[in-house]
C-alpha positions, 0 to 999 in steps of 0.5 A: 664091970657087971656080967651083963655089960661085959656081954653088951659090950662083947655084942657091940663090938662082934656086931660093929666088927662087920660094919663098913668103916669110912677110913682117912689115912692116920699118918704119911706112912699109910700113903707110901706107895705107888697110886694111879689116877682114876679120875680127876674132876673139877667140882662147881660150888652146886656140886657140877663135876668137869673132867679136869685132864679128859674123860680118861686122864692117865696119872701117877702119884708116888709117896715115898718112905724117904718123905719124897713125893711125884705126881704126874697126871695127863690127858689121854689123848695128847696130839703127837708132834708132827716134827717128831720132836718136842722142841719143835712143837706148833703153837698148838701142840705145846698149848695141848701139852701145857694144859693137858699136863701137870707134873710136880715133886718134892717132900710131904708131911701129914697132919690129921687128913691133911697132906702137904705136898711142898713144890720144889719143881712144877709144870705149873711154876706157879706153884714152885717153892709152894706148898700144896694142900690136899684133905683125904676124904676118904681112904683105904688100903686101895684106894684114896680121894682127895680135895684140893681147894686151889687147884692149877686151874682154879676152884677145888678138884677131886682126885680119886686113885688107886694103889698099884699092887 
């Protein structure tokens, strides 16, 4: 290499190094942590957005080291039991807390920006003994988003979370 592409090349890289890069998590490593769920939305073909848990949904995702994964999300504002007892919920309370709820765990692996989530256990036991797919769409060492083209209540869903430090 020439001196002047030596210094082209140098200059390329200074100037580049400055620059805003979209990152996706490489390997399941780069998720292993603790995230809290920032928002939620089902997204309609035309690009409408609707809060899947409420305006303010409540959520944890943990990626362990060991392979292991949980994820609970909720809505904020589930209604209290007036029996004071979750076995003796109203029809309506337990029809809050079954839609306003979702709670799943078991192993994960990732492949390029695709992580699968494999179901041992659900609140939606649809998706027990499943695998769930999610494509990261963008990440960084504190924040995630993620797609999910099937979601538990149909049509894809957006996931944005945080890293908790």
């Amino acid at each position: 290499m020439n001196s002047r592409s030596s210094i082209a090349l140098a200059t390329i890289t200074l100037l580049c190094a400055g620059l805003p890069r979209a990152a996706v998590a490489q390997a399941a490593k780069d998720l292993v942590g603790s995230w809290t769920v920032i928002s939620v939305d089902n997204v309609s073909r035309d690009g409408a957005r609707t809060p899947a848990f409420g305006p303010n949904p409540k959520g944890i995702v943990i990626f362990g080291n060991d392979g292991r994964y949980v994820e609970l999300i909720m809505r904020s504002d589930l209604p209290k039991f007036a029996a004071a007892s979750r076995l003796q919920g109203t029809p309506e309370e337990n029809k809050a807390v079954a839609q306003g709820v979702l709670a799943f765990f078991g192993p994960y692996s990732m492949t390029g920006n695709v992580v699968t989530l494999t179901v041992e256990r659900s609140s939606y036991p649809n998706w027990t003994g499943g695998d769930q797919k999610r494509t990261v769409t963008s990440f960084t060492h504190d924040q995630m988003t993620w797609t999910n083209s099937a979601g538990s209540g149909g049509g894809l869903v957006e996931l944005v979370a945080k890293r908790v430090k």
